[in-house]
Each structure stands twice: as C-alpha cells, then as structure tokens.
KOLMARDO-323128 format. One line per 3 residues: number of its first residue (from 1); their letters; for each residue x, y, z of N, C-alpha, C. Coordinates in steps of 0.02 Angstrom, whole numbers. Layout:
N
NUM = A = X/Y/Z/X/Y/Z/X/Y/Z  ... .
end
This chain:
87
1 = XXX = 4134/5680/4353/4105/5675/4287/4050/5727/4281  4052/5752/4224/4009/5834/4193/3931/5792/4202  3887/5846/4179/3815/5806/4145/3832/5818/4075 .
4 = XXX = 3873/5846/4035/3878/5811/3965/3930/5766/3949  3962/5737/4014/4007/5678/3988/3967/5617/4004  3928/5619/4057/3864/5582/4063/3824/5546/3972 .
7 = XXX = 3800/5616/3968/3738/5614/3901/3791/5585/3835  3851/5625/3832/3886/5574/3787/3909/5514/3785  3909/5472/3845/3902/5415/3875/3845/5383/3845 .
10 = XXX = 3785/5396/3881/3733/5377/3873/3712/5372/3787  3721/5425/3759/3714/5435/3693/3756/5388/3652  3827/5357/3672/3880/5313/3630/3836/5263/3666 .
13 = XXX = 3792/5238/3704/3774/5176/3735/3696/5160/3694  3656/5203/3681/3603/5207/3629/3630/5181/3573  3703/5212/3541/3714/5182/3460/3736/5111/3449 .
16 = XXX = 3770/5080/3509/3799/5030/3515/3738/4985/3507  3687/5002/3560/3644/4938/3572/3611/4931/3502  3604/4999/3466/3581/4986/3399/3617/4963/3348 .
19 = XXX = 3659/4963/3356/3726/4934/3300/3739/4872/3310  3737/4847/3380/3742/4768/3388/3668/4751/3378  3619/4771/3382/3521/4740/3358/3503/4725/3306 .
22 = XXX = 3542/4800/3244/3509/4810/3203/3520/4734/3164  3596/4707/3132/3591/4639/3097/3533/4592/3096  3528/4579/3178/3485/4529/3206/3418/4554/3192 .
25 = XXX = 3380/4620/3187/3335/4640/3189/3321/4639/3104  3348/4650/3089/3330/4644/3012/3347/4581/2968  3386/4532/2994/3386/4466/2965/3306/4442/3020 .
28 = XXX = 3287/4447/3060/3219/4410/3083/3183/4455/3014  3181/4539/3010/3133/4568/2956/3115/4526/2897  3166/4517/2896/3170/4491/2812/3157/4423/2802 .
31 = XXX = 3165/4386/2855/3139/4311/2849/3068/4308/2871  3034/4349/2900/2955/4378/2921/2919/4395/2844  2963/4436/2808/2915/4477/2763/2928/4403/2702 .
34 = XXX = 2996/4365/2706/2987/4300/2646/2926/4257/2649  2927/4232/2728/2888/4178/2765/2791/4230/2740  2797/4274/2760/2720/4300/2734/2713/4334/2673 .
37 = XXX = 2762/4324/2623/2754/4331/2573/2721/4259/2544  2772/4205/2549/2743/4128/2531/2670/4115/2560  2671/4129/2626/2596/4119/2662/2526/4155/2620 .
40 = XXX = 2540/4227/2574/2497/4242/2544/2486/4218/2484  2574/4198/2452/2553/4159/2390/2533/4095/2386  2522/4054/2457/2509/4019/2420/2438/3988/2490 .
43 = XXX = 2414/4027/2491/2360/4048/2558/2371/3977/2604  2419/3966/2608/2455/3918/2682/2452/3980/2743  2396/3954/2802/2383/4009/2844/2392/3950/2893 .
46 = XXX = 2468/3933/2916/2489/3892/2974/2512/3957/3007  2500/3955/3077/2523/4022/3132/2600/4021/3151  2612/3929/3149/2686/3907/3148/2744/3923/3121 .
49 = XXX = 2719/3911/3052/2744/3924/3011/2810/3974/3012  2787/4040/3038/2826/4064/3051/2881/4068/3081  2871/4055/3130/2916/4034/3206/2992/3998/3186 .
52 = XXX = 2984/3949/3153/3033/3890/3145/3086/3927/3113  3062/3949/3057/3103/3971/3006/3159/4053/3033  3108/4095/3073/3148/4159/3100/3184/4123/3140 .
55 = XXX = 3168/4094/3200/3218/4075/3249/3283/4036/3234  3271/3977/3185/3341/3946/3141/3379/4029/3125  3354/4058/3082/3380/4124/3054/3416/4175/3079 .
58 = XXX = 3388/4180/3141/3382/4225/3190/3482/4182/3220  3463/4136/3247/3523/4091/3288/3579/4094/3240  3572/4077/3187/3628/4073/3137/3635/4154/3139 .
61 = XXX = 3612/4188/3117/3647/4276/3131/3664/4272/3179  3637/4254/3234/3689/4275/3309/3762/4236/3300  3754/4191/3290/3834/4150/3281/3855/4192/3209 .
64 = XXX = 3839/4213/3179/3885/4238/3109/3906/4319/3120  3864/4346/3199/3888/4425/3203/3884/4426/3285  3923/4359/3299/3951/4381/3359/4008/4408/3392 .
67 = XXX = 4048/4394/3334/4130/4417/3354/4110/4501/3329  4062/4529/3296/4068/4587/3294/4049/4623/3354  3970/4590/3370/3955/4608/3421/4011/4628/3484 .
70 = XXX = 4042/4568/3497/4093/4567/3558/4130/4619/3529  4168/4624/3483/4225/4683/3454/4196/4758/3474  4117/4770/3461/4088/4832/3450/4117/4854/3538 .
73 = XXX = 4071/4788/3586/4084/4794/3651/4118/4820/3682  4193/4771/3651/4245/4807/3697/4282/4858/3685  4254/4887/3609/4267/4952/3590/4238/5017/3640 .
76 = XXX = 4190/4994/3670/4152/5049/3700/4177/5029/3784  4198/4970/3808/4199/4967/3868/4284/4987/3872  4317/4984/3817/4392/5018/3824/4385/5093/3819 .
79 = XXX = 4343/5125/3776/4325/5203/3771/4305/5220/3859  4278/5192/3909/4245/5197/3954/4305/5193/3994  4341/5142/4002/4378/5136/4046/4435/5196/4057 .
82 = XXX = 4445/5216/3963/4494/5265/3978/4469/5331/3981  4408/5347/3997/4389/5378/4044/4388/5397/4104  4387/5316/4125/4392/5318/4203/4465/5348/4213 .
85 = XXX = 4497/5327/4185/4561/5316/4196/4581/5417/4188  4554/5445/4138/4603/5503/4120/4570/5552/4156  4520/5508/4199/4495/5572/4276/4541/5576/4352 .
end
C-alpha cells in the first residue's frame, strides 16, 4: 500500500465518522438551542433542565439513524476490503 492510498483511506475515514455524527450532532444542537431558548423566555434557570430533554432526543435519533449509520459502515468496510483484496 502507497502513502496516498493510505491518506485516501484515512481521508474516506474522516468523512464517514462525520456523516454518521453529524444527524446526532445536530438533533442534540437543536434541542440545546429550543431548551435555552424557553430557559430565557421564560427565566426558568434549572441546570437540569437541559439534560433530560437532549438525551431522550439524542437516543431516539440514534434508533431512527441507525440502519444508516450501519449501511454508511459497511459501505466503507466493503470499499476496504476490496482493496485488500485487488492487492
């Protein structure tokens, strides 16, 4: 194996981890910026507050983008293999 079949490796392994995060990372965003939006309107300053509501949020996205997740996976661990394979 080259050092740029390496870095293109490495580089398809950077987009993946961001392509399977990003959902999850931005359904917590967005239930963060609702939860302290209400907290300012309505000056409810519980620290809790927060917590309950991302993590329900958070769990339900993982179960609603997991079969993608896994799909993205073995898209990249079959690209890899036939790698191995066509050396």
């Amino acid at each position: 194996m080259t050092g740029p079949e390496v870095l293109d490796i490495a580089r398809d392994a950077i987009w993946l981890m961001l392509a399977m995060a990003a959902p999850i990372m931005l359904i917590g965003l967005a239930v963060g910026v609702v939860i302290a939006l209400f907290q300012a309107l309505t000056q409810v300053q519980e620290m809790t507050l927060v917590f309950v509501p991302k993590i329900i949020a958070i769990f339900v996205a993982l179960l609603i983008f997991l079969p993608m997740m896994g799909a993205l996976m073995s898209a990249f661990m079959n690209g890899i293999f036939d790698r191995i394979v066509s050396t």
